[in-house]
N, C-alpha and C positions, 0 to 999 in steps of 0.2 A: 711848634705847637700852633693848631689852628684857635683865630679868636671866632667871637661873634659873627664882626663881620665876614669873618673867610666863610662860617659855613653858611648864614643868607645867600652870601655871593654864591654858594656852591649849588644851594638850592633853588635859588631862581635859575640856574643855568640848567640845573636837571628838571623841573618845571619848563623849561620853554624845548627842551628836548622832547619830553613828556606829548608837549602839543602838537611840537611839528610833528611827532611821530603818530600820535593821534590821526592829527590831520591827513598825511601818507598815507595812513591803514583806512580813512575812510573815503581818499581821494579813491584808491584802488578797487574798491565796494564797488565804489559809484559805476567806473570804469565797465568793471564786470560785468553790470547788469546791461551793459549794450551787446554781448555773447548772442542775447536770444532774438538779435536783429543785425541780419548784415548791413542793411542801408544805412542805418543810423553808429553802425561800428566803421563805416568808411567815411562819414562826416568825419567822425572824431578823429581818425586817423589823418583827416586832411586840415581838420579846424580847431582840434582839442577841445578843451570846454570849460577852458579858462575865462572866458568873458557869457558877460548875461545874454550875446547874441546867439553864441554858439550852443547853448546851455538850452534855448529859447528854440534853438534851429532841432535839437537833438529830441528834446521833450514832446515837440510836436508831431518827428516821425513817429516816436512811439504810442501816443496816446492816437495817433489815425492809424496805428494798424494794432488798435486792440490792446497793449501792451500797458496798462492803465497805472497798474503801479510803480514799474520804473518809469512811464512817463511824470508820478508824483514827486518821485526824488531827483530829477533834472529841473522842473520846476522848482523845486526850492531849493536848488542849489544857484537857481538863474537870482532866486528870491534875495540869496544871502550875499550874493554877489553885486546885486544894485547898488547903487549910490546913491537909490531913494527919490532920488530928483524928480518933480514930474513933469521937466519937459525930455526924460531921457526914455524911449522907447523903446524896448517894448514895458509901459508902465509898472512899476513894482505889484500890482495890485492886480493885475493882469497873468504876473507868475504865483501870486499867492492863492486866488480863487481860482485859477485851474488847476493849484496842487490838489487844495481842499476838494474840488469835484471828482475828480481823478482817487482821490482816496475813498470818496464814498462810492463810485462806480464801483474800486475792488471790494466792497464792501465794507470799510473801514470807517469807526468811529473817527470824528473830527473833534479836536480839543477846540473848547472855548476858548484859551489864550488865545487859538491863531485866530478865531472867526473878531475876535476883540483888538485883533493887530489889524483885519482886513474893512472891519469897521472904523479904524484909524484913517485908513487911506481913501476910504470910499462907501459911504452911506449905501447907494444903488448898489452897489456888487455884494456886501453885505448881506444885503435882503436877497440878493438872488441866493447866495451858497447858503443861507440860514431857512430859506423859502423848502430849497431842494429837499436840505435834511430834514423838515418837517414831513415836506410831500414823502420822500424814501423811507427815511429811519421810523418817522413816527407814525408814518401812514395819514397823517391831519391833511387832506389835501385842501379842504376849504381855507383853514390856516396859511398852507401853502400859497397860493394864489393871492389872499389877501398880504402875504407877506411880499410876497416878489413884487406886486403892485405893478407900475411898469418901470421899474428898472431895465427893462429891455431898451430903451429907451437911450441907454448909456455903450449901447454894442453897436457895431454895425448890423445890420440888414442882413440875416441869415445864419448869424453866429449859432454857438449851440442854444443859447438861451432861449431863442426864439424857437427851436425845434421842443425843449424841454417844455415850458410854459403851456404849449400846446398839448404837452401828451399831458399833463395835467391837467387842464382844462378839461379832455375828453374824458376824463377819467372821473370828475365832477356832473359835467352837465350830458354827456353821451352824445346821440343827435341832435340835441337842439343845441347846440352849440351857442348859438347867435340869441338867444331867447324864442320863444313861441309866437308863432307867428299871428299877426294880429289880422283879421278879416279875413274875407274869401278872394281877397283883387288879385290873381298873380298875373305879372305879368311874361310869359312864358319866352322859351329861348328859343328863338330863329333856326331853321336848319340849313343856316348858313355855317359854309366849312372852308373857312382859311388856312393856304399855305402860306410859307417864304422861301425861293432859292434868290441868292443874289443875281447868281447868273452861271446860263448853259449847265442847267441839270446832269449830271451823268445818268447814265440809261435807267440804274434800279431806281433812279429816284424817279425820273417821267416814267417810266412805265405803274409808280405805286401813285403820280398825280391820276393818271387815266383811268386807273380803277378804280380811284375815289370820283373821278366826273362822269364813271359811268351810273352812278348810283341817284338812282330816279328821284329820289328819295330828299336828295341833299344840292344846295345850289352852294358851290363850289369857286371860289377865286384862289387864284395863284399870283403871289405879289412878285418880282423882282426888285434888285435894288434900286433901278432909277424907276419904276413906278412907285415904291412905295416911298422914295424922297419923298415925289412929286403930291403923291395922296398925303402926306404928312405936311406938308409946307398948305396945300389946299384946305383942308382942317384942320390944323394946329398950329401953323403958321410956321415963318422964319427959323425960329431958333430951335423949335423940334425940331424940323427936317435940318438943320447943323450938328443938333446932338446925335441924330439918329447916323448920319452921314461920317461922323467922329468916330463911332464903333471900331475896337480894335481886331474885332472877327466879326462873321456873317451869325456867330451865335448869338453875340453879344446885339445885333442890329436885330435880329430875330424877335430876339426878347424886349424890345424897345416897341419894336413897331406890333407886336400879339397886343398889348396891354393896349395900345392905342384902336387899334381895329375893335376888337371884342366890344368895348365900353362903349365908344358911337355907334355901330355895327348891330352889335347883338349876334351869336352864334357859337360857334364851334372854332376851338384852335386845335391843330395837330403839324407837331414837329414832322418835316415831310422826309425823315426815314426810320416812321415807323406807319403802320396800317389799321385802320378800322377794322377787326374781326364781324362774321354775321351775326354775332350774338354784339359786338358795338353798336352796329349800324340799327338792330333795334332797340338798344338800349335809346340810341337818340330819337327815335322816332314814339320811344311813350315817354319822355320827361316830363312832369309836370310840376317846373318849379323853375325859379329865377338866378339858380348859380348851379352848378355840380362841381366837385373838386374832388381829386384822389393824394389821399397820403401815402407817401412811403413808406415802408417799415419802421424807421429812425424818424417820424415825422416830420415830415418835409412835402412841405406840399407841389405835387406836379406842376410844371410848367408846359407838359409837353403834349397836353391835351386835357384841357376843361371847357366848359361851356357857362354863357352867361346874358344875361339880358343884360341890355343896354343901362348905360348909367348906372350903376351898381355900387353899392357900396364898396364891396371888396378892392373893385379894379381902380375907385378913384383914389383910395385909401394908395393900392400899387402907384400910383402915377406920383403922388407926391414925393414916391420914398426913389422913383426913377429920378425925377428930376434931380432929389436931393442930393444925391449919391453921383448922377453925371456932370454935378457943378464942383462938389467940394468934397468926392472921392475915386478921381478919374481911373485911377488903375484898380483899384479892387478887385479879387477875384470874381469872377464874369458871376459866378451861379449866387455869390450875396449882390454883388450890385446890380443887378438887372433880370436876375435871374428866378429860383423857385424862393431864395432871401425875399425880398419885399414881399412876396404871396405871405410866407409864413408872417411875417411883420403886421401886417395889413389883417391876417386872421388875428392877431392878440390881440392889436389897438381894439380891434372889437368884439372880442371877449372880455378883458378890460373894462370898456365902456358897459358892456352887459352887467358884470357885475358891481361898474358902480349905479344900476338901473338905468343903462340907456339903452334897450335888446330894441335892435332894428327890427323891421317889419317885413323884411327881404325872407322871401322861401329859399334859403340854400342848404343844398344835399349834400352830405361829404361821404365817401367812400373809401376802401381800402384797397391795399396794394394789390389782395387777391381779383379784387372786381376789374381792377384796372389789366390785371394781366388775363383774365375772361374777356375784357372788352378791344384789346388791341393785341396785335399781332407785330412782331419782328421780322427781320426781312434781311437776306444777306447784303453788305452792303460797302463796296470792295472802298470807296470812297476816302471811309475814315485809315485806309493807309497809305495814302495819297497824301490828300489834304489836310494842312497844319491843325494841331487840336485845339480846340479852343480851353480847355487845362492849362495850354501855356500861353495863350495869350497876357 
């Protein structure tokens, strides 16, 4: 005859069967949903997704190729899996606010419990996923805006927040982005047109300098990498031309040495394997204004050709976040640390400032993807299957 205690005992043993078997039935869900991605079903297969690395590693292929909802449930599974610590990276709060984002991309309501567990760990992140669902769910974009504040502030240089922030912004203020521009002074942008090859151009790429220096139009310098040490140590001294020399690709030196020319300089940047169209080349010849930039579809602002008058706001704002980023985050991926990151950075700190009443007096024109592909031209260009990508640098 069974007593009391025999059937507790009996009970917690089928309760904890209960669980594991739960837990089985939802480890297998989980599993599933990598079906609809071979890349991320061969991580697993080589790393499982037993730890918050691999949980971390899996979440991310899927949310960069679109895949928004099962990249929600790898994020918090990476979530449930922490141990909360915050020196253990990648930061618990880090997998909770890309779940919460990733749920409202699939269009999904977000519980207050979580956004109150994500306020637990971090005030800034907070404000950004509670910013977003303002801006998305409730359409309040002004709300938005003031809610996100700069929280950007708390990401590195180019993350998504700095792309978000900005399509909100536009969606507030349109073109005047920066505030209205105060008098008649502009001071107008050079049709000066800079390249960079480090060294020994291959053919398509000298033959696309020469059609840019045949153009009457435009005064034209071509950097290499021991001129442009040399011009960098000359004007900026010692320790740029070491940072710039440190580069762990000619992309990454590219984008170091653009932000430096542009802002003393004044002029024109383009990345030299892509071209000037006839409809570009007059677009530069009627500008009449003190910065131009083009956004990508995903907002992100170009690196790969803008123009600007000297001393600029935007560009010194970029220089800080250069510096910042090649002291105290040397490996970063190339396009947030040095790349179209710090542009987009450098647009919200002054947006931001705009809307806490500090709108600069700078005439800058921003433009869209469509303009940018009216204004430049592609070009074949055997090169990039040569030469290492700067992706994996």
């Amino acid at each position: 005859m069974m007593t009391n205690d025999d059937i507790s005992a009996w009970d917690a043993v089928r309760t904890e069967e209960n669980e594991v078997s739960t837990q089985e039935n939802r480890k297998k869900e989980l599993i599933k949903l990598l079906d609809i991605n071979p890349r991320a079903k061969s991580v697993y297969d080589a790393k499982g997704c037993e730890t918050v690395e691999a949980c971390f590693e899996l979440a991310n292929i899927l949310h960069t190729d679109g895949q928004v909802l099962e990249a929600a449930s790898f994020y918090g599974e990476g979530f449930d899996l922490h141990d909360k610590n915050p020196a253990h990276y990648p930061l618990a709060q880090s997998f909770l606010q890309t779940k919460l984002l990733c749920l409202m991309k699939a269009g999904h309501s977000i519980e207050e419990k979580d956004l109150d567990t994500l306020k637990s760990f971090s005030i800034p992140y907070y404000n950004f996923i509670k910013g977003i669902q303002l801006g998305w769910q409730q359409n309040n974009v002004d709300l938005a805006l003031e809610t996100i504040g700069n929280a950007y502030e708390e990401f590195h240089t180019g993350e998504e927040i700095d792309n978000l922030y900005l399509e909100l912004a536009l969606k507030k203020f349109g073109s005047s982005l920066f505030g209205e521009v105060k008098g008649t002074s502009i001071k107008k942008i050079p049709n000066n047109l800079f390249f960079y090859w480090d060294k020994n151009p291959p053919e398509e790429i000298q033959q696309n300098i020469d059609y840019h220096q045949s153009i009457e139009s435009l005064s034209v310098k071509v950097f290499d990498k021991e001129e442009a040490a040399e011009w960098l140590y000359e004007n900026y001294g010692l320790e740029t031309r070491e940072l710039f020399l440190s580069a762990r690709h000619p992309a990454e030196a590219a984008d170091f040495l653009r932000v430096h020319v542009i802002n003393l300089l004044g002029g024109w940047w383009l990345d030299a394997d892509i071209r000037l169209s006839q409809e570009g080349i007059k677009f530069i010849d009627s500008v009449n204004s003190e910065g131009v930039y083009f956004l990508t579809r995903k907002f992100v602002v170009h690196n790969d050709f803008f123009g600007s008058a000297e001393n600029n706001p935007i560009l010194n704002d970029c220089l800080l976040s250069l510096y910042r980023n090649s002291y105290l985050h040397k490996g970063l991926f190339i396009a947030y640390k040095t790349g179209p990151g710090v542009f987009n950075r450098a647009f919200n700190r002054l947006i931001h400032r705009r809307d806490e009443g500090l709108s600069m007096e700078n005439k800058i024109e921003i433009y869209s993807q469509d303009d940018f592909n009216q204004y430049i031209e592609e070009f074949h260009t055997p090169y990039k299957h040569i030469l290492p990508s700067w992706y994996t640098a």
